[in-house]
C-alpha positions in Angstrom: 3.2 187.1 104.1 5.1 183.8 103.7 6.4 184.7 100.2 7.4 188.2 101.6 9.5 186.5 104.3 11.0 184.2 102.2 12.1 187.0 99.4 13.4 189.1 102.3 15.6 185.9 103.5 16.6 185.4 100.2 18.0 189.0 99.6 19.9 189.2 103.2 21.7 186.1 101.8 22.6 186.8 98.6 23.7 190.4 100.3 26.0 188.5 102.9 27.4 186.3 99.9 28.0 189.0 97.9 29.8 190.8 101.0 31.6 188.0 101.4 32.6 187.2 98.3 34.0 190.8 97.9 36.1 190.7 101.3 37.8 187.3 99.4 38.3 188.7 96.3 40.2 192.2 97.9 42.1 189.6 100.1 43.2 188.0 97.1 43.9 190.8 95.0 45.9 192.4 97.8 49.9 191.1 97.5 51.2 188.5 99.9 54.3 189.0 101.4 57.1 187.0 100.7 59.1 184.6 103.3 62.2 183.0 102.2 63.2 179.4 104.3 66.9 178.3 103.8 66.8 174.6 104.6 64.2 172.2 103.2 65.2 169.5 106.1 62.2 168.7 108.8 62.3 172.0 110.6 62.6 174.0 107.5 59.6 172.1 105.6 57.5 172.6 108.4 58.2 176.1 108.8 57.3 176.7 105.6 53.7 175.1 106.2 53.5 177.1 109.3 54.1 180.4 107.2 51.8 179.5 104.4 49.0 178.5 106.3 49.1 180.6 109.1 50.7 183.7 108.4 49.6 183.9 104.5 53.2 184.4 103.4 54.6 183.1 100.2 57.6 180.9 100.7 60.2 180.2 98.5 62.2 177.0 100.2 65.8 177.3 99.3 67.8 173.8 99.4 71.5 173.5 98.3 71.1 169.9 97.3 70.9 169.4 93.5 67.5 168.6 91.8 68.7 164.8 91.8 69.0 164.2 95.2 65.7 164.0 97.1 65.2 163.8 100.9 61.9 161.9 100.5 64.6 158.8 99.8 65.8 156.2 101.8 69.6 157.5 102.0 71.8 155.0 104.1 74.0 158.1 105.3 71.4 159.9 106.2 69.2 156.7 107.8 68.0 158.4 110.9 64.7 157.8 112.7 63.2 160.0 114.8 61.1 159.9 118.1 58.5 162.4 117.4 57.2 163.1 121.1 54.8 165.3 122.7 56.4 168.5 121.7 57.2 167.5 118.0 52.9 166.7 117.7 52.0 170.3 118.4 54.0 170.8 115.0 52.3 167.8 113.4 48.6 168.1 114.7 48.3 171.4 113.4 48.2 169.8 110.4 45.5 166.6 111.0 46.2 165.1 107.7 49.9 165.0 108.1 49.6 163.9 111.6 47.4 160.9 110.8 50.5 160.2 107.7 52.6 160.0 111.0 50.4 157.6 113.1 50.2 155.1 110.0 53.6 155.2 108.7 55.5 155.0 112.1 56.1 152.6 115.6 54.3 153.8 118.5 56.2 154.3 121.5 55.5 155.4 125.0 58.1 157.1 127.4 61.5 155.7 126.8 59.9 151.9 125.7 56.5 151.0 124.5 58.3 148.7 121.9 60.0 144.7 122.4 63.7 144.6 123.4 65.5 142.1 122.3 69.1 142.4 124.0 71.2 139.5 122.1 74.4 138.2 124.1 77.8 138.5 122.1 78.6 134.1 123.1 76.8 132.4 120.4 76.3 129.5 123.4 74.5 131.9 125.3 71.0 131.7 124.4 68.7 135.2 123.3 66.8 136.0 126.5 62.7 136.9 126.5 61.5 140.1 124.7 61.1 142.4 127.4 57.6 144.5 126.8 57.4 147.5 128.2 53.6 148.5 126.6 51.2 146.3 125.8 50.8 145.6 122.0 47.4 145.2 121.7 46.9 149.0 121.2 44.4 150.2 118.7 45.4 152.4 116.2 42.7 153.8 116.0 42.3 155.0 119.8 45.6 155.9 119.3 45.0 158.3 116.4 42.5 159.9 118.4 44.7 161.5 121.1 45.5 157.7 122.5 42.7 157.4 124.6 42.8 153.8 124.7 46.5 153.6 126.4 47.0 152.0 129.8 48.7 153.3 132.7 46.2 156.7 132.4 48.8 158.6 130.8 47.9 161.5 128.3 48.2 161.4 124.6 51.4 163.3 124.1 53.4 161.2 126.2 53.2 158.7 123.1 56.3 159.3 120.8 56.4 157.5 117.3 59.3 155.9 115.7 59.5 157.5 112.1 62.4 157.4 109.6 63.9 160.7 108.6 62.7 160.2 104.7 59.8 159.5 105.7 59.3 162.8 107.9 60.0 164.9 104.8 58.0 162.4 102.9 54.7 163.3 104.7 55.5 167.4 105.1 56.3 167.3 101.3 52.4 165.5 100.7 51.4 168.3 102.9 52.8 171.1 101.0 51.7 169.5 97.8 47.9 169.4 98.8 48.3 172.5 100.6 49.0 174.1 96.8 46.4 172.6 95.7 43.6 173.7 98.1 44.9 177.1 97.1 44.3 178.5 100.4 46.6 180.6 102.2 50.4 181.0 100.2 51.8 179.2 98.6 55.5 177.5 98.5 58.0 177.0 96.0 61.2 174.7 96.5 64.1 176.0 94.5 67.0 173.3 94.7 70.4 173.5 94.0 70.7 177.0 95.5 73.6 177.4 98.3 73.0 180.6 101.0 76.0 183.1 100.2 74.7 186.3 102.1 71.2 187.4 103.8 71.3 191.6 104.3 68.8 193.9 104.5 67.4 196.3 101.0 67.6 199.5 101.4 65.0 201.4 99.2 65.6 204.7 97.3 64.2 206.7 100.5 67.0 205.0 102.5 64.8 202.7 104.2 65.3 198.9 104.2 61.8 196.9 103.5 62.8 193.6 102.7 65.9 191.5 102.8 68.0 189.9 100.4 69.2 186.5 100.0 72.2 185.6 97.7 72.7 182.4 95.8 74.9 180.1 94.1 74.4 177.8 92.3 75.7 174.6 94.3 76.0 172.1 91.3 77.8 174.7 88.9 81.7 175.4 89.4 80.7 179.0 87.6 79.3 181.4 90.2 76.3 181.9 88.9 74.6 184.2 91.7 70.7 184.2 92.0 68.7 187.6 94.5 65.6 186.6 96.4 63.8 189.4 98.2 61.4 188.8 100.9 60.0 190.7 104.0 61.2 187.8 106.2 63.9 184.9 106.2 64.2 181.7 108.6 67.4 180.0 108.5 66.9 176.3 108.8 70.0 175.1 107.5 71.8 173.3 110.0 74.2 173.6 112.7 76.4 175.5 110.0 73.9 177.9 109.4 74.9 180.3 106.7 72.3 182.6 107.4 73.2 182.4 111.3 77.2 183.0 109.8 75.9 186.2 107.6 74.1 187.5 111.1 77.4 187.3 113.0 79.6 188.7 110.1 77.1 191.5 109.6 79.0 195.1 110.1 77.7 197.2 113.1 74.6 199.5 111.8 73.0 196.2 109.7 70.4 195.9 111.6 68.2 197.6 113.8 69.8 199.3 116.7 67.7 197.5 119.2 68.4 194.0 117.7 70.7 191.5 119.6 74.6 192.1 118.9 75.6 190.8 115.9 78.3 188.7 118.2 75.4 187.0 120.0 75.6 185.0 116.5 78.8 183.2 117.5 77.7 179.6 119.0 77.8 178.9 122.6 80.5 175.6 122.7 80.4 172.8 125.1 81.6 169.2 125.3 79.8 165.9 126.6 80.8 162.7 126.9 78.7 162.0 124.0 80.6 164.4 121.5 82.5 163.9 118.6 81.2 160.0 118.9 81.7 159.0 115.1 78.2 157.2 113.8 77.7 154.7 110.4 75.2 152.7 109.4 75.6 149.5 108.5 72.3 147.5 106.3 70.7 144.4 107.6 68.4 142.4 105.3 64.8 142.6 106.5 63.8 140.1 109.3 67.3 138.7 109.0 67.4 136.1 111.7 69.6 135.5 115.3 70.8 131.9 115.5 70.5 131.0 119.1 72.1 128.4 120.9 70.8 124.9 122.5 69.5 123.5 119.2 66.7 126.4 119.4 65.2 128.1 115.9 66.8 131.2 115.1 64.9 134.3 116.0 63.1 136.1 113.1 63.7 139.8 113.8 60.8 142.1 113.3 60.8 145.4 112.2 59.0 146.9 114.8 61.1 145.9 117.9 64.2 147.0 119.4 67.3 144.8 119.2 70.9 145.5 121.2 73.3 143.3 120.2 76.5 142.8 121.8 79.9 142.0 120.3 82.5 139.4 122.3 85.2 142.5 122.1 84.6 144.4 125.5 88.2 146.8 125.4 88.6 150.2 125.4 89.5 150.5 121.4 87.7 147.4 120.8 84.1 147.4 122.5 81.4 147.2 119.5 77.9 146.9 119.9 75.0 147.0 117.0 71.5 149.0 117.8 68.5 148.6 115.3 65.4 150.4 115.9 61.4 150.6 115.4 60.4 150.8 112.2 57.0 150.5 110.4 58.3 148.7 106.9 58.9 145.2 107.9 59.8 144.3 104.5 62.2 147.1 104.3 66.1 147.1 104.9 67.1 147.4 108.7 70.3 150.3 109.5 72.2 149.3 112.5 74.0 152.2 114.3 77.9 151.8 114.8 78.9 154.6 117.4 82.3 154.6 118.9 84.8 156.6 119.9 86.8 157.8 116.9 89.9 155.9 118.0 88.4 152.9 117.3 90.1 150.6 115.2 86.5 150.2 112.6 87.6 153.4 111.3 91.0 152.1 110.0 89.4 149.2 108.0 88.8 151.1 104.3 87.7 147.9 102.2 85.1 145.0 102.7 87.0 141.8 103.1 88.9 142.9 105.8 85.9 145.1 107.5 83.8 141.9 107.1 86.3 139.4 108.4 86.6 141.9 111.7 82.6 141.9 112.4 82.5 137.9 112.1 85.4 137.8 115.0 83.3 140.6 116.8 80.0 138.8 116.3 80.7 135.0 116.3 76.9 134.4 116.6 76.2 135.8 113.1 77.9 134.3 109.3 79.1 137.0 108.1 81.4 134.9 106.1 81.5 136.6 101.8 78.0 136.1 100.5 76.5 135.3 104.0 73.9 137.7 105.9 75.4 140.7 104.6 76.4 141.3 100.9 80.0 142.3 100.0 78.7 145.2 98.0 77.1 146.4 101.1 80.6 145.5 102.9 82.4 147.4 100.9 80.2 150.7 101.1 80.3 150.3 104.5 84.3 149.9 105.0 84.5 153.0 102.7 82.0 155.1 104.1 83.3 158.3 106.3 80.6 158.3 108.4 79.3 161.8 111.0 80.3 163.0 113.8 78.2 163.6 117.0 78.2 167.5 117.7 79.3 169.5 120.7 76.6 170.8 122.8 76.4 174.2 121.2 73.3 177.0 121.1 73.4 180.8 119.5 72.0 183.3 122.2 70.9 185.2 118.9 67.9 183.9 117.1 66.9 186.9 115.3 67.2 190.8 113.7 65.1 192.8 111.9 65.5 195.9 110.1 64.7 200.0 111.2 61.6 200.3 109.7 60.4 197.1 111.4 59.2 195.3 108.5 61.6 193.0 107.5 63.9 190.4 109.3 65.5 187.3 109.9 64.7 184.3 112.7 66.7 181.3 112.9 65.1 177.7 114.4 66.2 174.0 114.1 70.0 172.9 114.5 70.9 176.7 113.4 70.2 177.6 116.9 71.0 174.7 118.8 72.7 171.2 118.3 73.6 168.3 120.4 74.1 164.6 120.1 70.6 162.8 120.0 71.3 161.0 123.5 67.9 162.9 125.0 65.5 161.9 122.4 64.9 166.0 121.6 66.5 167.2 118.1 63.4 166.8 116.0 61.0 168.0 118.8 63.3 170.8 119.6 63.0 171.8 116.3 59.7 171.5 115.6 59.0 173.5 118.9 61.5 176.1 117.5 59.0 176.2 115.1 55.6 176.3 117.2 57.6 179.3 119.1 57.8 181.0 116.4 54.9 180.8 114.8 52.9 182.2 118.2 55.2 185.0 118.8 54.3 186.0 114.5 50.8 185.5 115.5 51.5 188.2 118.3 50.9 186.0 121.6 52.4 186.8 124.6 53.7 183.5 126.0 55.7 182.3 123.0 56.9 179.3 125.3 53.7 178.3 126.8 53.4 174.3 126.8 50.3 173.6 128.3 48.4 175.1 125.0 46.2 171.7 124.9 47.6 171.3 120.7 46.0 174.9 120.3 47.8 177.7 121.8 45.2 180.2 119.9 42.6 178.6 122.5 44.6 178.8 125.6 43.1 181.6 128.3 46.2 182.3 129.4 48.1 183.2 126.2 46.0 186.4 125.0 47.1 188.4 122.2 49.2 191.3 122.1 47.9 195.0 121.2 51.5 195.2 119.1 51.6 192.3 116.5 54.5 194.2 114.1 56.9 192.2 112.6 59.9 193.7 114.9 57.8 193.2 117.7 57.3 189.8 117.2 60.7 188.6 116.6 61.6 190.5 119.6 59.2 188.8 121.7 61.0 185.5 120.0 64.1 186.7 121.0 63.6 187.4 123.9 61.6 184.3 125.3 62.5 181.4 123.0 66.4 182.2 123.7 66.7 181.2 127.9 64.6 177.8 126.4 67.3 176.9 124.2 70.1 177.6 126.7 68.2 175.0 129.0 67.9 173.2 126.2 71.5 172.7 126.2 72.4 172.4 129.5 69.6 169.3 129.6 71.7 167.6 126.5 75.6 168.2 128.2 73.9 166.0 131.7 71.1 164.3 130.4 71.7 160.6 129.3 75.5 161.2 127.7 76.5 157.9 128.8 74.0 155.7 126.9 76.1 154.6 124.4 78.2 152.8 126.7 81.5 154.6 125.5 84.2 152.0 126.5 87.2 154.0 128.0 88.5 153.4 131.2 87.7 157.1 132.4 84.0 157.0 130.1 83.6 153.6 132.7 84.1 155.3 135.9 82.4 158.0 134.8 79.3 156.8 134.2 78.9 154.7 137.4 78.8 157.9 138.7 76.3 158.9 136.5 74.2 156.3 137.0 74.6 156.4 141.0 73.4 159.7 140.6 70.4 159.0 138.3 69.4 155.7 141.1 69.8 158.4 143.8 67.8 160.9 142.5 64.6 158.2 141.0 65.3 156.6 145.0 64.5 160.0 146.6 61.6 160.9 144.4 60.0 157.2 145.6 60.5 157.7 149.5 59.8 161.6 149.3 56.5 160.8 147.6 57.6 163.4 144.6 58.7 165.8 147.1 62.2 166.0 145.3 62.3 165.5 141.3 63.4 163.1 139.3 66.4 163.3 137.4 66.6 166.3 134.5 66.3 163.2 131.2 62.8 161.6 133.2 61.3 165.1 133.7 62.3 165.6 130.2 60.2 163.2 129.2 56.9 165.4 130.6 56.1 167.6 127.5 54.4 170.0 129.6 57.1 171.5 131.2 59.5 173.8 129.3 63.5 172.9 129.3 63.4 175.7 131.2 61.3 174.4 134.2 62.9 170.9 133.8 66.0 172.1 134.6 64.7 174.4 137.3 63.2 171.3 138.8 66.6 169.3 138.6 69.0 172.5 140.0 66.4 172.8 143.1 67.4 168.8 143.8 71.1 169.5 143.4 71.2 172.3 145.6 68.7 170.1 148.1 71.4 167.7 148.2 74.7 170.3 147.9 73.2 171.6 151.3 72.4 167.7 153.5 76.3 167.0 152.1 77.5 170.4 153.3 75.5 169.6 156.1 76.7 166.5 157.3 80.3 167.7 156.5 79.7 170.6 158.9 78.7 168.1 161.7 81.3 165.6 161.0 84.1 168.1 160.9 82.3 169.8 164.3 82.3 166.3 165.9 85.8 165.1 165.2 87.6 168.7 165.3 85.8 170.9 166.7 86.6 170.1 170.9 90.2 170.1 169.9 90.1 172.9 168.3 88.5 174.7 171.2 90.6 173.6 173.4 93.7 174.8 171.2 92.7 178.4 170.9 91.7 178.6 174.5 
């Protein structure tokens, strides 16, 4: 009996593993479809995972740079660092071995601190304050790895951001993507470099209907045009704030696309100006743990990589003011890039070689020898005076994010800084993006709340986001559309009022400006203490709450406005009544 019982297990197994082993081989046989990303920056890397893993596409990632240049290097022009906060996680923990890349290669940070600032005064007789501390340091990484249980202050996990460079980012995705190949699970992804967008439009088969779309090529590092077709059954534009692939959607003649798609002038961006825009940015390289001299006979302070510094230059004018900000980073043997933001009237960006650029930071910053082959090298002087520098963006956003064809089975979405750009004053451009991403990979996997942040890292799991009965392609993007396109607008809207005064632009009407600001910001935190939360904080602390959408956070901060609209209207009214109104009666009696 026992060796009948065991021969009968035996054959139900090898059955279900021969079952099994068919369903994988006719999912394997059967063709994948092909996804085209143009962009191979954060967002588009990332999308590419997200497609490849989750959505079995194959993805060929289209980058215009040439084979030579790699984003995986430390590029001074390009020496960003990102804050990768709650929202920018449920991008990175889908992938656990990427996220715990993250965790080891970056600076932790909670809320707008959790690191040492050092604020360093511009009179080299004034001595460097304390190291304010805003989180304590004796974190372990560990804890923190897993979901940051070991934090103070009872705060959740996401509200832990980490300091990352941008190389480093791409660095980690790029590891992903390689391993991901390698498992052989899911699609896979192919970068093609060199390639520059020239025109995305839908294939229209013999039978007259359109299955895929078609993406046109140059080659960016030949003068010939040498033109390259990739067909795919759907395209993400990733490629910056000068998205091609969003220009080819606006420039697309009426009858493109689907009937039922978004206007093809819904692709013209949205335009606003902060006080932030059009600031001009350059980096400027420190050596590793250079040091402060400080004054009163005290040792010079060792700078560390992983703390914040601010420090201040003795020119305070309008065309003059100068300030240097370095911050978190994990490498402390690596070289430290100082931001220079000013207005673009400032007289920096008249210096063009080194002597003279490094003879103007040594009156600026008397507490420092920048004197030739002091603290800074004259090569790196001279790179500096020459280079052109960016420009801050205006607050812009497309209210089109996406088309698809007639037959429903091709199409185009667009996420990242093709859909929305700002300055980075809020601390949201990565997250945004990567959120741009997490949106769009729930409305392909046909949930109904594409926008739904309390998803615990798993939106799949969430009760309250069931799936749809209709999971088509132009149903999906239509749900993306649809949903993801009022977030970005309050996206926007968050970045033109949030913190656009934090880089202490010096003008005379920037000054008065932001007292205002900042009396409003005081007001607001002041009436959030003494209401007991009653009314919200302002729109940039709120922001800071990952569970809430842009759109709620801004809902939040319009119901205080028009709170304290009405007591002002209100105590107007009764003024006026009091000191007119008796007169007036009499008058008109």
């Amino acid at each position: 009996l026992f060796q009948f019982v065991t021969m009968k297990t035996l054959s139900s197994l090898l059955l279900l593993i021969i079952v099994i082993s068919t369903n994988v081989i006719n999912a394997l046989q059967q063709p994948r479809q092909q996804a085209i990303v143009v962009g191979s920056g954060p967002v588009g890397v990332a999308t590419s995972l997200i497609l490849a893993t989750n959505h079995n596409y194959d993805v060929t990632l289209l980058e215009s740079s040439p084979a030579s240049s790699t984003q995986t290097k430390y590029d001074p022009t390009k020496a960003f660092l990102y804050n990768v906060n709650g929202r920018g996680q449920r991008l990175t923990k889908m992938f656990p071995d990427m996220h715990q890349r993250m965790v080891e290669r970056s600076v932790i940070s909670k809320g707008f601190g959790g690191t040492k600032l050092t604020i360093v005064p511009a009179d080299p007789g004034e001595s460097i304050p304390e190291q304010k501390m805003n989180v304590p340091a004796a974190a372990d990484k560990e804890d923190i790895g897993n979901d940051n249980k070991s934090m103070p202050s009872g705060e959740k996990a996401g509200n832990v951001g980490f300091w990352i460079p941008r190389h480093e980012m791409v660095k980690l995705m790029v590891e992903e993507i390689e391993e991901h190949n390698q498992r052989g699970l899911g699609g896979t992804i192919t970068l093609c470099t060199g390639q520059e967008c020239v025109s995305v439009v839908p294939c229209t088969t013999k039978d007259g209907e359109c299955d895929t779309v078609v993406v046109t090529t140059k080659d960016a590092s030949s003068s010939q045009e040498i033109s390259n077709e990739y067909n795919a059954n759907l395209v993400i534009g990733a490629d910056g704030m000068n998205s091609k692939v969003r220009q080819c959607l606006h420039n697309a003649p009426p009858g493109t696309w689907s009937s039922n798609c978004v206007k093809s002038s819904k692709f013209q961006p949205k335009t606003y100006t902060s006080p932030a825009s059009f600031l001009r940015i350059k980096v400027l390289q420190l050596p590793p743990q250079f040091e402060i001299p400080d004054a009163d006979g005290k040792p010079p302070l060792k700078t560390f990589s992983q703390d914040i510094y601010a420090i201040r230059s003795v020119n305070t004018g309008p065309r003059t003011f100068l300030s240097l900000g370095l911050l978190p980073m994990k490498d402390n043997e690596a070289v430290r890039p100082t931001n220079i933001i000013t207005r673009p009237d400032h007289g920096i960006w008249k210096i063009t070689n080194g002597k003279s650029m490094r003879e103007y930071f040594q009156q600026a910053f008397p507490r420092f020898n920048f004197q030739e082959n002091g603290l800074i090298s004259n090569q790196e002087w001279d790179r500096f005076a020459k280079a052109e520098g960016t420009r801050f963006p205006p607050c812009q956003y497309s209210p089109g994010l996406a088309v698809w064809d007639e037959s429903g089975r091709s199409g185009v979405a667009l996420v990242g800084d093709s859909i929305h750009a700002f300055s980075p004053d809020i601390g949201q451009g990565v997250n945004a993006g990567l959120m741009d991403v997490v949106c769009l990979d729930r409305a392909l996997s046909g949930l109904d709340d594409v926008e739904s942040g309390n998803d615990n890292d798993n939106t799949a799991n969430d009760k309250t986001n069931k799936q749809t009965t209709t999971t088509t392609l132009e149903a999906n993007l239509q749900r993306y559309q649809k949903q993801h396109a009022p977030e970005i607008a309050a996206l926007i809207r968050l970045a033109r009022f949030g913190a656009p005064y934090q880089y202490k632009q010096p003008h005379r009407a920037d000054r008065a400006l932001r007292l205002v600001w900042t009396a409003n910001v005081a007001m607001r935190l002041l009436l959030n203490k003494v209401t007991f939360g009653v009314i919200q904080p302002p729109c940039i602390i709120l922001s800071q709450n990952e569970e809430l959408t842009f759109r709620q956070v801004m809902r939040r901060a319009d119901r205080t406005t028009a709170l304290l609209k009405t007591i002002v209207l209100a105590g107007l009214t009764l003024w006026a009544k009091r000191r007119f109104g008796l007169a007036l009666f009499r008058a008109l009696s």
